[in-house]
N, C-alpha and C positions, 0 to 999 in steps of 0.2 A: 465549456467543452467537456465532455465526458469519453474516457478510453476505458479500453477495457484488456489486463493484463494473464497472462498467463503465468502461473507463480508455481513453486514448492515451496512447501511449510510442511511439517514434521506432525503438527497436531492440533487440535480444535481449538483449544486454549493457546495455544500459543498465535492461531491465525488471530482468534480474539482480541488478542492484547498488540497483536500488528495494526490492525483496524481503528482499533484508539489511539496509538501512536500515532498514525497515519492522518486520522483525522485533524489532528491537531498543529501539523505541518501548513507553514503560511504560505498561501497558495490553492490551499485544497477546502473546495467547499464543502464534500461529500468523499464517505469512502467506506466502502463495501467490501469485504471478503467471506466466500463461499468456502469454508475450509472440503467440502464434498466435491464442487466442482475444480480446487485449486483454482481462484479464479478470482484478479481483482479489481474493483469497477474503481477510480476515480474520477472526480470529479471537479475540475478545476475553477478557481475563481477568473470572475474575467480581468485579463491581460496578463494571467500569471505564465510565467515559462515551463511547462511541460516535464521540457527535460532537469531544470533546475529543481522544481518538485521532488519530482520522482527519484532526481540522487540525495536529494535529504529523507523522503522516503526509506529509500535504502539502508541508508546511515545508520535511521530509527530501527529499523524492522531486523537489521543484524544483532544491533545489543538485544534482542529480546529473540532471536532467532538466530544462531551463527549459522546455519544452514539456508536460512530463506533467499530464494531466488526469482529474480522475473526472467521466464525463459522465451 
């Protein structure tokens, strides 16, 4: 299953290094961030929960962003 998020990030590097974070959260097959579009694509392994992802997402994406948000 693949969604697609609506974010703020501060900067290109900083979206960079959310995307490698991000990637590496169990659960997620794939992950994408457009730092131009604020915009970010996941994409989920199968049976994982969604929402369970995406608050450890979060979690990551804060220490490296105190600012980063999905709006």
């Amino acid at each position: 299953m693949k969604k697609s998020f609506k974010i703020e990030v501060d900067c290109a590097n900083c979206a960079n290094l959310v995307e490698e974070a991000a990637k590496k959260v169990e659960g997620v097959k794939d992950a994408n961030i457009s730092f131009m579009t604020q915009k970010m694509k996941v994409e989920f392994e199968e049976g994982a929960d969604p929402e369970t992802v995406m608050a450890e997402i979060i979690k990551k994406a804060k220490k490296i962003e105190p600012d980063f948000e999905i709006l």
